[in-house]
C-alpha positions, -999 to +999 in steps of 0.1 A: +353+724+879+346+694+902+323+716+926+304+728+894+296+695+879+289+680+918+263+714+923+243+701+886+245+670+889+227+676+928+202+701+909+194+676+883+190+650+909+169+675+926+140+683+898+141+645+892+136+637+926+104+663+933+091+652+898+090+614+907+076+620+945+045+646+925+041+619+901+038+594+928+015+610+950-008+623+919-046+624+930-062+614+898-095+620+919-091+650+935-084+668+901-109+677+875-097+665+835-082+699+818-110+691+790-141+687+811-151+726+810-155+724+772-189+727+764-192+706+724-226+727+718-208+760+718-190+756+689-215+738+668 
């Protein structure tokens, strides 16, 4: 039981870790917003 909680606890610490270092190295330049294809006139 002490292996199993010691393998989640190092997965969790894991998906936290790779989220916090994607965050951290975001390009907010290089990336285009997900709303600036929408053309307004279309739907009028």
């Amino acid at each position: 039981m002490t292996k199993t909680l010691f393998l989640i606890f190092a997965a969790m610490a894991i998906m936290i870790g790779s989220f916090i270092w994607f965050v951290a190295t975001w390009d907010k330049t290089a990336e285009e917003p997900i709303g600036g294809h929408i053309n307004t006139e279309a739907r009028a």
